[in-house]
LUMPASE-5943 format. One record per atom (N, C-alpha, C): residue in three letters; z, x, y. Coordinates in steps of 0.02 Angstrom, whole numbers, padded with zeros to 5 digits, always signed. Atoms other than C-alpha are relative to their C-alpha. Example, Ala and Ser with C-alpha at 12.3 -4.5 7.8 and 13.67 -1.06 7.14 Angstrom:
<recs>
ALA+00000+00045-00059/ALA+00390+00615-00225/ALA+00000+00045+00060/SER-00003-00042-00059/SER+00357+00684-00053/SER+00037-00039+00055/
</recs>
This chain:
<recs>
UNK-00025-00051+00047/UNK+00007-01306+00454/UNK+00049+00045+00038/UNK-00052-00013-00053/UNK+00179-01236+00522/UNK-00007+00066-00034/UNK+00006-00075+00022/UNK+00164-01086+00411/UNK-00045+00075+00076/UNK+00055-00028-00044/UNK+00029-01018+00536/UNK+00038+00039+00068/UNK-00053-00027-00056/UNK+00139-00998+00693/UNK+00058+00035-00036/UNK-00057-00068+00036/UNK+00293-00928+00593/UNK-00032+00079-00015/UNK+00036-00049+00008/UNK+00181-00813+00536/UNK-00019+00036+00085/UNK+00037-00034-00075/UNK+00103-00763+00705/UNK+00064+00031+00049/UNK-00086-00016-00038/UNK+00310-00740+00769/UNK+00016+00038-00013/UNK-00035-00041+00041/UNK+00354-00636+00636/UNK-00039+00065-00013/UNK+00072-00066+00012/UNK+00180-00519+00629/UNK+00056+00038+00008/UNK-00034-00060-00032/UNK+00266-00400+00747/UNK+00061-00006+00048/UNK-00049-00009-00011/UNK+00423-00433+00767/UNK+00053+00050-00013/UNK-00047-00058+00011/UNK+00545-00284+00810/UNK+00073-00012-00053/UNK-00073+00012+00042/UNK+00706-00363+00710/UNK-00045+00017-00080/UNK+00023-00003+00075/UNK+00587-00344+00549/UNK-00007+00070-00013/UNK+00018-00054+00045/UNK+00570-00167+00543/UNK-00038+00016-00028/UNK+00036-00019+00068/UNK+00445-00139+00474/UNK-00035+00059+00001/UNK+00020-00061+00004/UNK+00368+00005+00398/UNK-00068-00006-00022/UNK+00080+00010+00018/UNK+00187+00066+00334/UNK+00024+00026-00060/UNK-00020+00005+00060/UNK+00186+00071+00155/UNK-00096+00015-00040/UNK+00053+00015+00031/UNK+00019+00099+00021/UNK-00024-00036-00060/UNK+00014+00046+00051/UNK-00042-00035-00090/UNK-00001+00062-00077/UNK+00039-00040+00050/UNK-00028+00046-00260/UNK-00054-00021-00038/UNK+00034+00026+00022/UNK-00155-00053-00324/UNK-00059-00012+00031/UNK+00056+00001-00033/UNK-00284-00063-00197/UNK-00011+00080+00033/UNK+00014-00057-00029/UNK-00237+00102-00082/UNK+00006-00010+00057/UNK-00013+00043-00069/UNK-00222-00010+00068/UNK+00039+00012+00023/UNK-00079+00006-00017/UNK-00097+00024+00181/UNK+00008-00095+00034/UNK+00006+00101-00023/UNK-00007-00131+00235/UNK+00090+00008+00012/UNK-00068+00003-00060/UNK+00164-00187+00327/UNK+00053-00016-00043/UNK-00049+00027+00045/UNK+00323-00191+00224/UNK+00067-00015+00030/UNK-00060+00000-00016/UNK+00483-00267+00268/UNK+00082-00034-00042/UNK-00053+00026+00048/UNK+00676-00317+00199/UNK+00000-00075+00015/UNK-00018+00080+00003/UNK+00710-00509+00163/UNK+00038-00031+00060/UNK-00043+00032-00043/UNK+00863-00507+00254/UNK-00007+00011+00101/UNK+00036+00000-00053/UNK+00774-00441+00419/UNK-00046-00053+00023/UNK+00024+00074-00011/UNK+00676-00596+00413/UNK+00032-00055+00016/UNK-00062+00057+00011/UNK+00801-00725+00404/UNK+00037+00030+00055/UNK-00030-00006-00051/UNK+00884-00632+00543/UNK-00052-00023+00069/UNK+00058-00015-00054/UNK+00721-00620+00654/UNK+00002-00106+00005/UNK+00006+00063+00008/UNK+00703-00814+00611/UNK+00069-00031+00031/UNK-00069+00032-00034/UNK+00893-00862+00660/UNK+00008+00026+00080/UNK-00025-00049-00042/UNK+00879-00738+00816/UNK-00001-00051+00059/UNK+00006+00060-00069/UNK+00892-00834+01005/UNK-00079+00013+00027/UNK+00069-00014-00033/UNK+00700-00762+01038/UNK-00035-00054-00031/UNK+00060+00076+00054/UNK+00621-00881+00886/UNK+00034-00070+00031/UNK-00007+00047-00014/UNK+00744-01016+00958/UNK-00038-00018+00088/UNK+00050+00001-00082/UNK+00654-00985+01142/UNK-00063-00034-00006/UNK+00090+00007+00016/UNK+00497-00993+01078/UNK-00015-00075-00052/UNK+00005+00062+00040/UNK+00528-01156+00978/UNK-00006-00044+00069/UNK-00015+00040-00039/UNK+00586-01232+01131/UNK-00092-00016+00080/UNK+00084-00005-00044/UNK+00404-01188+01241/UNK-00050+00002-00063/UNK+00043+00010+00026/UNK+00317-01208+01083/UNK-00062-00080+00001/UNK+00045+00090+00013/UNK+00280-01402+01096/UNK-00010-00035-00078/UNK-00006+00008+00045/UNK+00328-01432+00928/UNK-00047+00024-00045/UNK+00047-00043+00053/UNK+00213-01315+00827/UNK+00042+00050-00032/UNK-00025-00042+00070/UNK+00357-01201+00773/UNK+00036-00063-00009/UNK-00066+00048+00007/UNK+00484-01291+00677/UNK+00075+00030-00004/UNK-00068+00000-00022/UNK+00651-01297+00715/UNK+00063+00038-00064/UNK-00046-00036+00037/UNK+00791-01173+00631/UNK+00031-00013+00000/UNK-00097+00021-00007/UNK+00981-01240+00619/UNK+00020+00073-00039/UNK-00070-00051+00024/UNK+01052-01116+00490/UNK-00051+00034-00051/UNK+00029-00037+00047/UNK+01001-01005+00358/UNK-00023-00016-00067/UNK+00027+00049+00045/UNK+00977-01139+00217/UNK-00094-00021+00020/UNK+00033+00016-00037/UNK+00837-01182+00329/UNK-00069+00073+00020/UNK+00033-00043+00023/UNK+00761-01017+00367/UNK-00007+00016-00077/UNK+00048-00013+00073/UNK+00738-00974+00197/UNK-00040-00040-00041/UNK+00051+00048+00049/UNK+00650-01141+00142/UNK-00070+00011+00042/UNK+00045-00029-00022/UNK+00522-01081+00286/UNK-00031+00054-00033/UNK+00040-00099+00029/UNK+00515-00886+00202/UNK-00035-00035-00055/UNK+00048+00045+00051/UNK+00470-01013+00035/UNK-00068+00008+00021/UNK+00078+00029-00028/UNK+00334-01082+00117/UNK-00038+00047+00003/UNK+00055-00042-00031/UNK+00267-00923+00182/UNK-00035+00030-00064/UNK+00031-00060+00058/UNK+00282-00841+00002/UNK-00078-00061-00033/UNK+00026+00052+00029/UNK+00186-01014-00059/UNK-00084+00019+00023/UNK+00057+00012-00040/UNK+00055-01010+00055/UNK-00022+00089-00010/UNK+00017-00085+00009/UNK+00027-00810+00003/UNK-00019+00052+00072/UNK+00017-00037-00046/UNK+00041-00728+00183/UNK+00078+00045-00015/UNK-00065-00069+00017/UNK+00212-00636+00110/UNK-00006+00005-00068/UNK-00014-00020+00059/UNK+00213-00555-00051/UNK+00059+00044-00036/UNK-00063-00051+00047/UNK+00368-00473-00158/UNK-00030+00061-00028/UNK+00020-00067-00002/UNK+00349-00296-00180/UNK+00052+00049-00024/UNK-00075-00044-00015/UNK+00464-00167-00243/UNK-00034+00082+00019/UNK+00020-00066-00048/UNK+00457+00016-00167/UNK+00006+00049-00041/UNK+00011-00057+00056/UNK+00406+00154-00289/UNK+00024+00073+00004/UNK-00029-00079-00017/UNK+00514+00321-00285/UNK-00060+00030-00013/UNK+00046-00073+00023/UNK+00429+00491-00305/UNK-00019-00006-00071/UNK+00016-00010+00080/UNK+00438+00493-00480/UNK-00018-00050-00026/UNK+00029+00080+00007/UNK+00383+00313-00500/UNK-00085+00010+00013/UNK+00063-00021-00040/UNK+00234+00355-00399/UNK-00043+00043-00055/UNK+00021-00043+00014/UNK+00211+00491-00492/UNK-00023-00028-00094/UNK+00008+00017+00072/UNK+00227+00419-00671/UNK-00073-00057-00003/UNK+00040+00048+00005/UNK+00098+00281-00628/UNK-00069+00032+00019/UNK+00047-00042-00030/UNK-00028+00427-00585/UNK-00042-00004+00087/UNK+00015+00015-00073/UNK-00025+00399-00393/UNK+00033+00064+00048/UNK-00010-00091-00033/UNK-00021+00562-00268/UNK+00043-00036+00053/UNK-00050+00027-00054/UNK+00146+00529-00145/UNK-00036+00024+00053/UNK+00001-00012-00060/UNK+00115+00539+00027/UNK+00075+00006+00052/UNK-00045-00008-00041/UNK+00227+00608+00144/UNK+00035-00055+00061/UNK-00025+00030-00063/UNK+00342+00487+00250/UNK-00053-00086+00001/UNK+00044+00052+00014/UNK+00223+00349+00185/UNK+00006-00033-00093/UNK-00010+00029+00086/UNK+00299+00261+00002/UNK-00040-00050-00027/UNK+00053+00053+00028/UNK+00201+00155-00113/UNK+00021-00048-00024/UNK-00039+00079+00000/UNK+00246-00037-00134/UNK-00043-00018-00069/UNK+00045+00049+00066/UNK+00192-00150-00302/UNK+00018-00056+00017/UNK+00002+00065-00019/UNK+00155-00301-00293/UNK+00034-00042-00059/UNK-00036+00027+00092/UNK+00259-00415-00442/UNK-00009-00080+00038/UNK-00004+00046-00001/UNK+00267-00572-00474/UNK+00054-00069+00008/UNK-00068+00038-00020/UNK+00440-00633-00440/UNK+00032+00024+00053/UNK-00018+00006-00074/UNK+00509-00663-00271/UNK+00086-00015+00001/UNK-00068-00012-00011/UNK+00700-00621-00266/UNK+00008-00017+00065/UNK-00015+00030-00048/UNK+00769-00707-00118/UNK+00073+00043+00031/UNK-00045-00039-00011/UNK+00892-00555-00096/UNK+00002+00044+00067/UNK+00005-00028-00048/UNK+00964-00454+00052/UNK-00058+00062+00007/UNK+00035-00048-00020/UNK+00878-00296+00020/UNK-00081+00021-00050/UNK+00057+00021+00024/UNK+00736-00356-00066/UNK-00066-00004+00060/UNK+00075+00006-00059/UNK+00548-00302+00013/UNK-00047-00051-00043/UNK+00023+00021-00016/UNK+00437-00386+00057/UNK-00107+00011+00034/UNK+00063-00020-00041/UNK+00215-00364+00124/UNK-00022-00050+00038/UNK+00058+00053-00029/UNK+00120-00466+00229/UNK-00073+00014-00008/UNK+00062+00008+00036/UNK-00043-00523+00174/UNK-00001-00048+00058/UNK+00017+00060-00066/UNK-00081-00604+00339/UNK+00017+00034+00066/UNK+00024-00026-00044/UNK-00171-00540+00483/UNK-00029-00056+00057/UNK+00040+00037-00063/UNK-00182-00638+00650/UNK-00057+00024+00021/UNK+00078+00000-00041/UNK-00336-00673+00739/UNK+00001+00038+00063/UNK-00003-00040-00046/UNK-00379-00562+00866/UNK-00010-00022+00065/UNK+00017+00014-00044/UNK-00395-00630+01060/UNK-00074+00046+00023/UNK+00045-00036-00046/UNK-00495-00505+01125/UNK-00077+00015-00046/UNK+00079-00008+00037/UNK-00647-00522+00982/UNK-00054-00025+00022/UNK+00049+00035-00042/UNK-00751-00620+01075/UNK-00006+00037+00059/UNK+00026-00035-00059/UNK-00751-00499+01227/UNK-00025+00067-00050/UNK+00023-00041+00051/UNK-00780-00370+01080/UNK-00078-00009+00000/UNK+00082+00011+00021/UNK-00940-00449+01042/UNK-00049+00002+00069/UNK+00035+00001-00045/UNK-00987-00476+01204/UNK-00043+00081+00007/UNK+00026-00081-00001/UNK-00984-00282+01239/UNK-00047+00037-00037/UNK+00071-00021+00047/UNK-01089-00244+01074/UNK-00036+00000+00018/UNK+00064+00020-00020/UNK-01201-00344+01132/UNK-00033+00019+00067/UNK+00021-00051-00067/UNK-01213-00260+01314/UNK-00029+00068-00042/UNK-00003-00058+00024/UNK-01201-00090+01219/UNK-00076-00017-00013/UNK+00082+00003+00043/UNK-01364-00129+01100/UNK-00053-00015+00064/UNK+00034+00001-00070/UNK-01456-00185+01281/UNK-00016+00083+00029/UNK+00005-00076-00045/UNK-01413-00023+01363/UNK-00025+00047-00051/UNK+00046-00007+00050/UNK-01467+00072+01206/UNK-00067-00008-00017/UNK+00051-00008+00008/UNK-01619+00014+01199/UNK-00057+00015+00079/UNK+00040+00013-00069/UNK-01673+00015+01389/UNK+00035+00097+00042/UNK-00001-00098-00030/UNK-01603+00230+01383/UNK-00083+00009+00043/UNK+00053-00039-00075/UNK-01806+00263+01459/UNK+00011-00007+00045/UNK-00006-00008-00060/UNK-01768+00180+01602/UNK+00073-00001+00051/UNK-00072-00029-00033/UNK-01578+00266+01642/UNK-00013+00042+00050/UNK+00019-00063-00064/UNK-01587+00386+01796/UNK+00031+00078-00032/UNK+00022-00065+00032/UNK-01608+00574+01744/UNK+00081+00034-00004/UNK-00047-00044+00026/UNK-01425+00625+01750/UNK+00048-00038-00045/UNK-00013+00022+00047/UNK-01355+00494+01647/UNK-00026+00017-00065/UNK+00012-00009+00088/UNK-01466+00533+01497/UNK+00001+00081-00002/UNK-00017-00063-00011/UNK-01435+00712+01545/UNK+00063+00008-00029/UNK-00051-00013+00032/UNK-01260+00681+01515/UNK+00023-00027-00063/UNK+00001+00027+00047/UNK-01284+00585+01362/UNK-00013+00049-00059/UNK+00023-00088+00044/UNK-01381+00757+01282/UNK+00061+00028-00003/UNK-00059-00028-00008/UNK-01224+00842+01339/UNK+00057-00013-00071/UNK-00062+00049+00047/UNK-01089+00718+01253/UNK-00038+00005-00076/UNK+00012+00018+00088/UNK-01216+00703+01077/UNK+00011+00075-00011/UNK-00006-00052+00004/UNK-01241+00894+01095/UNK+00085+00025-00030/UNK-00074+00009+00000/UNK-01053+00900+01091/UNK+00035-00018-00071/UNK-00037+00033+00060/UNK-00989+00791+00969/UNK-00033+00023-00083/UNK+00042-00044+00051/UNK-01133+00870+00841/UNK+00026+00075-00010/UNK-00028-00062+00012/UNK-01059+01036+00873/UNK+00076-00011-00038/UNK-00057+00024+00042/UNK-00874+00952+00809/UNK-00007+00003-00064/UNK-00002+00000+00069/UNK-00941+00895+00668/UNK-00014+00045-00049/UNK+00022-00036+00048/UNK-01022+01041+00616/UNK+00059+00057+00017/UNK-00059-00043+00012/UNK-00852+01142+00642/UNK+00048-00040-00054/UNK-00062+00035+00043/UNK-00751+01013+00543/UNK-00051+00043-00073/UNK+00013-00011+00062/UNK-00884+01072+00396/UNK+00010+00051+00006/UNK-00019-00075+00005/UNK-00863+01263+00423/UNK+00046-00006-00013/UNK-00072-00003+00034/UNK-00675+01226+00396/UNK+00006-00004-00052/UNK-00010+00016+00084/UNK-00685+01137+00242/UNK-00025+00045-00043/UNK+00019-00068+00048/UNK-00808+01283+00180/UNK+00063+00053-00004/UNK-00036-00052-00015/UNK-00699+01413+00250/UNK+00067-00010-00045/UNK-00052+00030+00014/UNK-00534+01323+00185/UNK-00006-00001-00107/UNK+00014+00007+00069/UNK-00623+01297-00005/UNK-00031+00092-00004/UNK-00011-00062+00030/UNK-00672+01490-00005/UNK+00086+00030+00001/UNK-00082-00032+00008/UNK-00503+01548+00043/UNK+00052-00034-00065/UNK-00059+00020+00052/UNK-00406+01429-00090/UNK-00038+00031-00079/UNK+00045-00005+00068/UNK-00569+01481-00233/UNK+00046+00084+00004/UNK-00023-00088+00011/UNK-00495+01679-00175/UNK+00094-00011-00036/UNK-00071-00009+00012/UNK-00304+01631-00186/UNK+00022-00029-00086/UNK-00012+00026+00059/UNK-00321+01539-00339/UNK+00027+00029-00060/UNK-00001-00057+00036/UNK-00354+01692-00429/UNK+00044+00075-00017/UNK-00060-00035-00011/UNK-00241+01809-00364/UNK+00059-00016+00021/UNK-00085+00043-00005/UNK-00070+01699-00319/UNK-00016-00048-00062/UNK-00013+00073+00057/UNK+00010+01607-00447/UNK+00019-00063+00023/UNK+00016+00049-00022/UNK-00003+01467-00311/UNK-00060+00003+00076/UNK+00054-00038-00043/UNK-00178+01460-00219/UNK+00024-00055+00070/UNK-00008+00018-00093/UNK-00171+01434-00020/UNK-00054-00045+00012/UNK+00041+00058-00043/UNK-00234+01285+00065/UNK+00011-00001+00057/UNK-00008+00000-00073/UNK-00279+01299+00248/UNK-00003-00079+00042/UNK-00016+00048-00029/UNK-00220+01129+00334/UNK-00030-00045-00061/UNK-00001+00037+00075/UNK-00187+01027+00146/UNK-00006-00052+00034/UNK+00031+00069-00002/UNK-00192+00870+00233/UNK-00046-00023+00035/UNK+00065-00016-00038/UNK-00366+00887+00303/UNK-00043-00077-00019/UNK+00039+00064+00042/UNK-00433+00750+00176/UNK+00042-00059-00007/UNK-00062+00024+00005/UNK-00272+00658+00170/UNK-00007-00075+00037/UNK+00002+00061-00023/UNK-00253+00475+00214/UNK+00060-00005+00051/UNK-00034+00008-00060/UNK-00162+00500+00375/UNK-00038+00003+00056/UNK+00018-00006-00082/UNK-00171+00492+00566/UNK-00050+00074+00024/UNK+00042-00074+00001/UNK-00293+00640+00627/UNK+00040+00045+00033/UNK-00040-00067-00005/UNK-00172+00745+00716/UNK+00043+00015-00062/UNK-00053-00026+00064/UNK-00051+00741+00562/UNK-00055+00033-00055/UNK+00046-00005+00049/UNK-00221+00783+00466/UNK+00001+00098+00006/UNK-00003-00043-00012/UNK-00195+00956+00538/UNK+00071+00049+00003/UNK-00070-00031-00011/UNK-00004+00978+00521/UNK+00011-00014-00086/UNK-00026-00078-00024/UNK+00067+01093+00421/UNK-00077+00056-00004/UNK+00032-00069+00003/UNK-00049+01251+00445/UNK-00035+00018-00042/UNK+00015-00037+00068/UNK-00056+01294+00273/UNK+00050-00012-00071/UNK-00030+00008+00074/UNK+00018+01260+00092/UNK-00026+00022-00048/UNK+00028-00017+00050/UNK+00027+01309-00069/UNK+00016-00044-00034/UNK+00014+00081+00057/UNK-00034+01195-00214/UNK+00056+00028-00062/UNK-00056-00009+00055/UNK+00096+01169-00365/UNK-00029-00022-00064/UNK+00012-00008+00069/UNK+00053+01229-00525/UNK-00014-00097-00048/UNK-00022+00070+00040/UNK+00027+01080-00655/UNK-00014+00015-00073/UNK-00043-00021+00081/UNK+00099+01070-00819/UNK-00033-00064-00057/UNK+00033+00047+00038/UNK-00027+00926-00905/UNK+00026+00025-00064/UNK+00010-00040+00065/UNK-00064+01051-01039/UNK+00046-00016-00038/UNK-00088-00018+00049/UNK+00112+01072-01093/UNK+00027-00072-00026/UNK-00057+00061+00020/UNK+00182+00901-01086/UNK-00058-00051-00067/UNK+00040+00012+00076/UNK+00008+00852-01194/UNK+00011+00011-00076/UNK-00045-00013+00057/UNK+00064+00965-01311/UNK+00048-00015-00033/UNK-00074+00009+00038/UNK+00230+00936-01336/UNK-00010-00067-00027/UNK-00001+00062+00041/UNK+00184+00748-01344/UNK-00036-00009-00078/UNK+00054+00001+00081/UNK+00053+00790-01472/UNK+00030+00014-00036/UNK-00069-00027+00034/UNK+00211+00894-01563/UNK+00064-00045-00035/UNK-00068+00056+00036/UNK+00329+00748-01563/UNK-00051-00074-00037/UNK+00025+00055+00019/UNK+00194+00619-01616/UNK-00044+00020-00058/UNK+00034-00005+00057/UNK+00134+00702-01757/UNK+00033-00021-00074/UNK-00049+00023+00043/UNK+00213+00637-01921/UNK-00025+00042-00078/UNK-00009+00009+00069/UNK+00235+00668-02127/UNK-00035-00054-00023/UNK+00017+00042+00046/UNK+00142+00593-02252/UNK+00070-00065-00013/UNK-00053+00036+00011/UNK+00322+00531-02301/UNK+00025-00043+00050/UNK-00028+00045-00038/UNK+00377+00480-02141/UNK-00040-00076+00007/UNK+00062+00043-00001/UNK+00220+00378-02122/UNK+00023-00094-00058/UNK-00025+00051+00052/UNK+00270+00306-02296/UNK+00071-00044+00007/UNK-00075+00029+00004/UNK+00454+00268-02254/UNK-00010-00039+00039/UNK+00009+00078-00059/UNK+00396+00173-02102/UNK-00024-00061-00025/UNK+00038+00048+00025/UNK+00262+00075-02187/UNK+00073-00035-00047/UNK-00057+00049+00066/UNK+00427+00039-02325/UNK+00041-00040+00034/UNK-00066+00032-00040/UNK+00533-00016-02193/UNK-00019-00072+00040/UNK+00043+00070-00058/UNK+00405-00145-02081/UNK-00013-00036-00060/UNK+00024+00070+00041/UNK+00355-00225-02261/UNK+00077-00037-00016/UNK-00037+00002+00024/UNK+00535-00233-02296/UNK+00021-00072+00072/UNK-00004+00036-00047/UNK+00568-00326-02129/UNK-00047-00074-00007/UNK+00023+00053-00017/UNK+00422-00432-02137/UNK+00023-00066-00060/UNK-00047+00070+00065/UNK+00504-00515-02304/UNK+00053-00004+00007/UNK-00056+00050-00009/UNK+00647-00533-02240/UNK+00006-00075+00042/UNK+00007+00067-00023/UNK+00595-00649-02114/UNK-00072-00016+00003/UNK+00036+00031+00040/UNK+00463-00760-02168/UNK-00067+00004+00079/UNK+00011+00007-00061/UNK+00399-00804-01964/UNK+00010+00074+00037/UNK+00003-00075-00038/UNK+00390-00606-01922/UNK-00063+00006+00034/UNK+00079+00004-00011/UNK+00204-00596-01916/UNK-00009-00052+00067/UNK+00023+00031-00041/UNK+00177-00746-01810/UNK+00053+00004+00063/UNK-00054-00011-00072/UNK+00333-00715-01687/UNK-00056+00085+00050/UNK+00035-00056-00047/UNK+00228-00541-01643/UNK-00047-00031+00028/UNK+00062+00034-00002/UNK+00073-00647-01632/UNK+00005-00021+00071/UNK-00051+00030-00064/UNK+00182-00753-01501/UNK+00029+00054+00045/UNK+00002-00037-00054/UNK+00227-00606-01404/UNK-00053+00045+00020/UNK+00064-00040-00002/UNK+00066-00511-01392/UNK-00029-00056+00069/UNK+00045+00033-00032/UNK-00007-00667-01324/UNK+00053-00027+00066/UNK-00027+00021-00054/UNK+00141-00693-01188/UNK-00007+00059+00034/UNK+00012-00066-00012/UNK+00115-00507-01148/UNK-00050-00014+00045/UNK+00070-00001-00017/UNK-00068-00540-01116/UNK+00001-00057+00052/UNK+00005+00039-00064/UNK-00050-00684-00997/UNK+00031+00010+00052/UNK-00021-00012-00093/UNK-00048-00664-00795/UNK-00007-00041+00013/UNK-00035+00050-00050/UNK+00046-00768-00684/UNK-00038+00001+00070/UNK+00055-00017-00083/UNK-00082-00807-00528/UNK+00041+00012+00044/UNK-00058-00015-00064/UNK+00069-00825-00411/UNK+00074+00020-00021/UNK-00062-00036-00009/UNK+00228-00766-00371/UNK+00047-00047-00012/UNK-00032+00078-00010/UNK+00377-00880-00427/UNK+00061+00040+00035/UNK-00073-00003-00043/UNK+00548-00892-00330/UNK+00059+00013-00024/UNK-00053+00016+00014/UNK+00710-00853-00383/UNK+00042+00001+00049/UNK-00034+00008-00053/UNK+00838-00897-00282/UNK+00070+00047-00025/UNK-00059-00009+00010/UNK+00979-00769-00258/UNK+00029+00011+00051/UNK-00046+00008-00034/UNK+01137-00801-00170/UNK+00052+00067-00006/UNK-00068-00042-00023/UNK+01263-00654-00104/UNK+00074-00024+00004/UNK-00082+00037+00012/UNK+01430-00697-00147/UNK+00046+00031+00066/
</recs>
């Protein structure tokens, strides 16, 4: 299976660029990159190096006809998926909270073969070092259970270190108290209440979990836009009636109205398991 090594070339390869991105659909983050960064990474003289000390396990690139019947394969074999990249207000319309410096990808079902067309990987090499992983567990759980007979300043400093890390945790909860009285006080008196380090809970890195300082939360306008929709979607007896006069009026004109909706309802309702290909060419 040649897919396997391409894949394993391309994981983390610097010509791909790639960025961190969040599943909107799962929440996952996961690795996104452009088409035509691939197809370069694949033509580059490093993949032709590595063909040449492979021993025939990668296969061989000539031209760019060629790389891209490989990217095929990869989408085939589902370790790349088509994705497009969700602005702010995209994000926002699909009821998903943006993250800073971190955009949210969808997953679709058609695979544009275009320059600046993204891209995810759904394919995670195997790890070398899991098997010395396990080993260590398995030391760990040993030493663990044979703490009585450690010598007196090792489990001395073991009290120390739990002592320790127990005192952390129980400061991370004083914050969050401290942090939820102060925003319950500001709430009330600012017409935007204060949050002491907003991305505390936040699906980032832990120092960024502490940057910025402090923010204030932005008003939200549900209410209103409820309303108004409730405002524009309320109708007239009459209108009601003029509609109903107008859809019977339609459906006698053409005879096959009824069953053409029928026929799109039910193409509506069917999902495509995989991703298909279109092929597009840059003039």
């Amino acid at each position: 299976m040649e897919q396997v090594p391409v894949a394993k070339f391309l994981r983390t390869h610097p010509l791909l660029k790639q960025r961190t991105g969040i599943n909107s659909a799962s929440g996952s983050k996961v690795d996104f990159f452009r088409y035509k960064r691939c197809i370069r990474a694949l033509l580059s003289d490093s993949y032709a190096k590595k063909v040449s000390k492979s021993k025939g396990t990668l296969p061989e690139i000539k031209d760019e006809a060629e790389a891209q019947a490989i990217f095929i394969q990869l989408i085939k074999a589902g370790m790349i998926l088509p994705v497009d990249k969700l602005s702010t207000q995209q994000a926002r319309a699909d009821n998903l909270k943006p993250v800073k410096g971190t955009p949210f990808v969808k997953v679709t079902q058609k695979a544009v073969l275009q320059g600046d067309k993204y891209f995810v990987w759904n394919f995670q090499p195997s790890n070398p070092l899991l098997a010395l992983y396990s080993v260590l567990g398995v030391i760990s759980v040993f030493a663990v259970i044979l703490f009585p007979l450690w010598p007196a300043f090792m489990r001395k400093g073991v009290w120390y270190l739990s002592t320790g890390l127990l005192g952390l945790i129980g400061l991370f909860f004083l914050l969050a108290i401290v942090r939820l009285i102060i925003f319950c006080i500001t709430v009330v008196i600012l017409p935007n209440a204060l949050w002491i380090f907003p991305n505390l809970f936040e699906d980032v890195g832990f120092f960024e979990s502490f940057q910025p300082l402090y923010g204030f939360s932005t008003p939200k306008e549900k209410s209103k836009k409820k309303s108004r929709s409730k405002g524009n979607g309320t109708k007239t007896n009459g209108d009601n009636e003029s509609e109903k006069n107008v859809g019977e009026s339609n459906s006698e004109s053409s005879p096959t109205g009824g069953n053409s909706g029928a026929k799109k309802n039910e193409t509506v309702a069917k999902k495509v398991p995989r991703a298909t290909i279109e092929e597009v060419y840059d003039e």
